[in-house]
N, C-alpha and C positions, 0 to 999 in steps of 0.2 A: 113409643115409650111405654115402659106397663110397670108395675110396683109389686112387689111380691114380700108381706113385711113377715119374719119371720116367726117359726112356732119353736118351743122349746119345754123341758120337764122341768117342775123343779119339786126337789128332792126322790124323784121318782114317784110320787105320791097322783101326784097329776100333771096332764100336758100343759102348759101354760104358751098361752100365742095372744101374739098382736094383731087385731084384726081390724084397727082401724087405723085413721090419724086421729092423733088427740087436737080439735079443736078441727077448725074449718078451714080449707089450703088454700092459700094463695091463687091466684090466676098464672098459670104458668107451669105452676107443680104438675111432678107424676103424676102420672091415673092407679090409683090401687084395682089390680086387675087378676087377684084372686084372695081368697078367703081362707080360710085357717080354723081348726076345731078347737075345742077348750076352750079357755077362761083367758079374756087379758089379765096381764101380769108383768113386772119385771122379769126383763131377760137377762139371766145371769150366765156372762162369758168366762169360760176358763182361759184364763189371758196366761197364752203360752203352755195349757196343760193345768197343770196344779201344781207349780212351781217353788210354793211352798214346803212342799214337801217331795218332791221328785226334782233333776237336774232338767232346766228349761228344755221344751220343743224336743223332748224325748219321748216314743211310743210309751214310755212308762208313764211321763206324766200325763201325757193325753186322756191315757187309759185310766188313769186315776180320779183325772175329771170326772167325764164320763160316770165312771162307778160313784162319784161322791154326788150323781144328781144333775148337773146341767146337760143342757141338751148341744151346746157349741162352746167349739173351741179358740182360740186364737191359734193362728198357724203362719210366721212372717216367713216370705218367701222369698233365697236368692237363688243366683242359678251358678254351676260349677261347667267349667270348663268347656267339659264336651255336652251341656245343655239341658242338664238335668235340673228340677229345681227340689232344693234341699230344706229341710225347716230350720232355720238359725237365726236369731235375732237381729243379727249383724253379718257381714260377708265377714267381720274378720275375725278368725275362729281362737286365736291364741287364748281368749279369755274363758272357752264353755269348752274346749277340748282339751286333749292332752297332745296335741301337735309338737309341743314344745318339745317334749320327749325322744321325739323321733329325727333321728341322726339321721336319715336319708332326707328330712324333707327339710334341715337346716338352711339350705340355700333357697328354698323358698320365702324367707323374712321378707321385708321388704315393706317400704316405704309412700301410703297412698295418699293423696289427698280425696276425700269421696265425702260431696254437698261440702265444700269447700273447709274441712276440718280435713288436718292430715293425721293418719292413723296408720302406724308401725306394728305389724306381725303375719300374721297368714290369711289370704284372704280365698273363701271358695273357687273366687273364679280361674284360679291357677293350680286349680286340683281337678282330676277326674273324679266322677263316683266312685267308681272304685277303690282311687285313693284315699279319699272322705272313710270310705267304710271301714279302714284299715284304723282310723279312730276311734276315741271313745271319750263321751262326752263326760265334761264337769260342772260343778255347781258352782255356777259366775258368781253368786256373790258371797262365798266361806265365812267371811266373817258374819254376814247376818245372818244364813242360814246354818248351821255348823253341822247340826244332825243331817244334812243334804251329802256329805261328804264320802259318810257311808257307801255312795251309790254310784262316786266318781269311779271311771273307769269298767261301768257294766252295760252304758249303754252306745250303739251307733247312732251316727247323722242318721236320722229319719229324713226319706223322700218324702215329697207333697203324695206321690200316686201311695205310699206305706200308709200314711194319714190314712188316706182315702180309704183302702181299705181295710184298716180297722175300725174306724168310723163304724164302717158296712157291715161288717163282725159284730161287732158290739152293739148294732141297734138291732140284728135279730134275734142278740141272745140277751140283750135288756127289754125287747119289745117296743121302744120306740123309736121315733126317728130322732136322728143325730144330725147334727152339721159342722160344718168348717166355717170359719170367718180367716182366706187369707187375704195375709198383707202383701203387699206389693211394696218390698224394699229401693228406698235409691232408686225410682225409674230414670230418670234424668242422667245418672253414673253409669246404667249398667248399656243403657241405648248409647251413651257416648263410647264407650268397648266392643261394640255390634253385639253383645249379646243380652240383650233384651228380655225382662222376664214377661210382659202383655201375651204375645204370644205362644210361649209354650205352656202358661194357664190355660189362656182357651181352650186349646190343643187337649188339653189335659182333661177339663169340663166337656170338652164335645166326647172325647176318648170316653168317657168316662160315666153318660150320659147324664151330667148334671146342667148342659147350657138348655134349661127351659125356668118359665118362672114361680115351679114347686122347687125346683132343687133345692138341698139345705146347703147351701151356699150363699155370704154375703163374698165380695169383693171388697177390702179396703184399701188406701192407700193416702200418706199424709201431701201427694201431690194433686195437680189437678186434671191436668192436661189431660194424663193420659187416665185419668177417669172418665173423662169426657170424651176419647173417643172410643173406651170400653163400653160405655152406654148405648151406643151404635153398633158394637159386633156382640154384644152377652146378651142373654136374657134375665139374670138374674139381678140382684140388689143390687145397690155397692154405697158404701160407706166414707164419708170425704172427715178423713182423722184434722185434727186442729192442735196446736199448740199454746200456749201462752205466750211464748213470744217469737220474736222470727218470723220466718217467711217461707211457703213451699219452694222446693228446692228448683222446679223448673221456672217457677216465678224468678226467682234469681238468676235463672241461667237467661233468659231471657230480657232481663233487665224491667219484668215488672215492676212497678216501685208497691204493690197490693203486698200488707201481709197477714198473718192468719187475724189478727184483729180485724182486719177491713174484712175477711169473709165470714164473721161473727156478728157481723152489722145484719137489720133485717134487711137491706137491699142484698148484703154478701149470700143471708142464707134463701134467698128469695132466686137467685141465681145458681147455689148449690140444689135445690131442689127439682132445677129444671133437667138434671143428671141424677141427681144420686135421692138416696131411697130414707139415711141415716148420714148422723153427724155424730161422731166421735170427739168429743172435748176431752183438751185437759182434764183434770179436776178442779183447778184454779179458777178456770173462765166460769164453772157454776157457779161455783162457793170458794172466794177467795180465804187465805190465813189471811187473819190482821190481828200481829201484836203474839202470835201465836196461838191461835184458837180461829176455829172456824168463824167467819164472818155471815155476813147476809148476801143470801143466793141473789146473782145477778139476772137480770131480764133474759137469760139467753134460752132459757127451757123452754121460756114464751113464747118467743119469737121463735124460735127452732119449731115449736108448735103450729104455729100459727104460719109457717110458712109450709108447714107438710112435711117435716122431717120429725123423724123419730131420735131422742138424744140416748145415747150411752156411753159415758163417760169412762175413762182410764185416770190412774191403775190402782184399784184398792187392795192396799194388803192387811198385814195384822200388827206385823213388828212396829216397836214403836220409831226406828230409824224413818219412817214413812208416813205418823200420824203427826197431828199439827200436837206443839208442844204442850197443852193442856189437856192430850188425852192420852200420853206417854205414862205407864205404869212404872218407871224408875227410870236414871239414867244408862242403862244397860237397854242399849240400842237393837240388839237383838231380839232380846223379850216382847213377847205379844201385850200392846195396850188396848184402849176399850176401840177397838175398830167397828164393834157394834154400832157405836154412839156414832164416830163418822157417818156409815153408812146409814141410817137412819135421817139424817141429814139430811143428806140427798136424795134420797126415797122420799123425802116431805118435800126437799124441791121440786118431786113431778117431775124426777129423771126416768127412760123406758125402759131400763135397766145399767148394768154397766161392766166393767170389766176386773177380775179378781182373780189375785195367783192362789187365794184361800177359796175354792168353791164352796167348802162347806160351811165355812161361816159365812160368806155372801147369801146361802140359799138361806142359811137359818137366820141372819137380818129379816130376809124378803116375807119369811114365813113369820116372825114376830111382828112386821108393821103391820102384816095384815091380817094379826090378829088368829093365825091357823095354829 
């Protein structure tokens, strides 16, 4: 087992990395088995790109990150047809494409249940690449984004290996290193279809020469199982995502009665730590609403500490459709409220950073806590 905790820019200004555990690890934890230049810091993830302002998991918004200053990206990954893995939030594309449009691929609709929700429209796995490319993606949520709209219809599905190398592009011509954070969607759905994304990640990482424990690569995934026996074939990170409520989706298929509360416990994160490197929370499980205003941060940074995991929570944005209601600048749900004040918040709770579709307000939070 070996720990490799990531390094990242923020604002370009300077490299900022993680180069310890905060506090002293459990018996059982990883071994942290290399070291990282610069300064600790919060690691600020472009979740999805910079979706704020580009149409999600598009080279454009990737690329926009990147240029607004963080050093990683969020990249969720499913796999199409003939086995390619694509960047899309979701396998079912009707909501970030223009599929809808296309009169050859109308008999493609269709009817899925996947983690036990059923979901009507187009889904990757029953498209080739190729026909993926013959899209062009949209801005899922128009109403809250409206200016994003602009840009529907300029961009293609990005591949995971496209990510990859522009990542590579752009940190020789920005000068530093870059990474990926992907997700492993639905492992539990896509293994029960035989097509499986675990594999042709790795594939991709060995391909790719990123399976060692520098690469800028974490592995996430809101399941377990196959984190756990990702930690046996990768050498890199890997990240176990949590929700506020519910339960991982192979826990269910298995009839675990465990759910993401019970592995937020320190016995839960005491046992994620004997796999994975970071823990991915809600935003709830730090800092619940109550009454509509942010409440008091719960024990979980602690304990996430204290057992040897690094926390970075999901998903801060700016619109006030997504801010707790005491820090909404009107009723106009699209408009930006004080998302400063949120993130600050959490930055006082001793989170290691965390995940935002606004990079450049995330980095310029990180830069006024601490005072640059």
């Amino acid at each position: 087992m070996r720990k490799r905790l990531g390094v990242l820019a923020l604002s370009g200004l300077a490299v900022l990395s993680v180069t310890g555990l905060a506090g002293a690890a459990e018996p059982g934890a990883r071994d942290v088995s290399a070291s990282a230049k610069g300064h600790d810091g919060p690691v600020i993830v472009g979740h999805r790109g910079a979706p704020g302002y580009r149409p999600e998991h598009t080279l454009a918004s990737y690329e926009l990150a990147y240029r607004q200053g963080v050093d990683w990206v969020d990249v969720d990954l499913v796999p199409t047809k003939d086995g390619q893995l694509v960047a899309r939030h979701e396998n079912e594309i009707g909501g970030t494409t223009d599929v809808a449009k296309h009169p050859e691929f109308a008999g493609r609709k269709t009817t899925k249940v996947i983690d036990g929700t059923s979901f009507t429209g187009w889904f990757t796995e029953d498209f080739t690449l190729a026909e993926l490319k013959t899209l062009r993606a949209t801005e899922r949520i128009p109403q809250l984004r409206p200016n994003n709209k602009i840009y529907d219809g300029r961009y293609q599905i990005a591949t995971y290996q496209e990510v990859l190398d522009l990542t590579r592009r752009l940190g020789r011509e920005l000068r530093r290193e870059l990474g990926t954070y992907p997700e492993i969607k639905h492992s539990t759905y896509f293994s029960s279809i035989k097509n499986p994304t675990e594999p042709k990640l790795v594939e991709l990482l060995k391909r790719n020469g990123l399976n060692h424990p520098k690469a800028p690569v974490i592995i996430q995934s809101f399941e377990v199982s196959n984190l756990i026996e990702l930690s046996r074939q990768v050498r890199v990170p890997l990240l176990q995502l949590t929700s506020a409520s519910g339960a991982p989706a192979d826990f269910v298929a298995k009839g675990d009665p465990r759910t993401y509360a019970d592995l937020v416990t320190p016995a839960g994160l005491k046992e994620i730590s004997k796999y994975a490197d970071y823990l991915g929370p809600e935003k709830a499980q730090v800092i619940p609403v109550v009454n509509g205003a942010l409440g008091q941060p719960t024990k979980l940074v602690a304990d996430a500490h204290k057992a040897g995991l690094k926390v970075g929570p999901y998903t801060f944005r700016n619109e006030n459709n997504f801010l707790p209601q005491n820090l909404r600048s009107s009723a106009n749900l699209a408009e930006y409220g004080n998302a400063f004040a949120e993130q600050e918040a959490f930055l006082k709770a001793g989170v290691d950073g965390y995940f935002a579709d606004h990079p450049d307000t995330a980095l310029e939070a990180v830069k006024a806590f601490q005072g640059r």
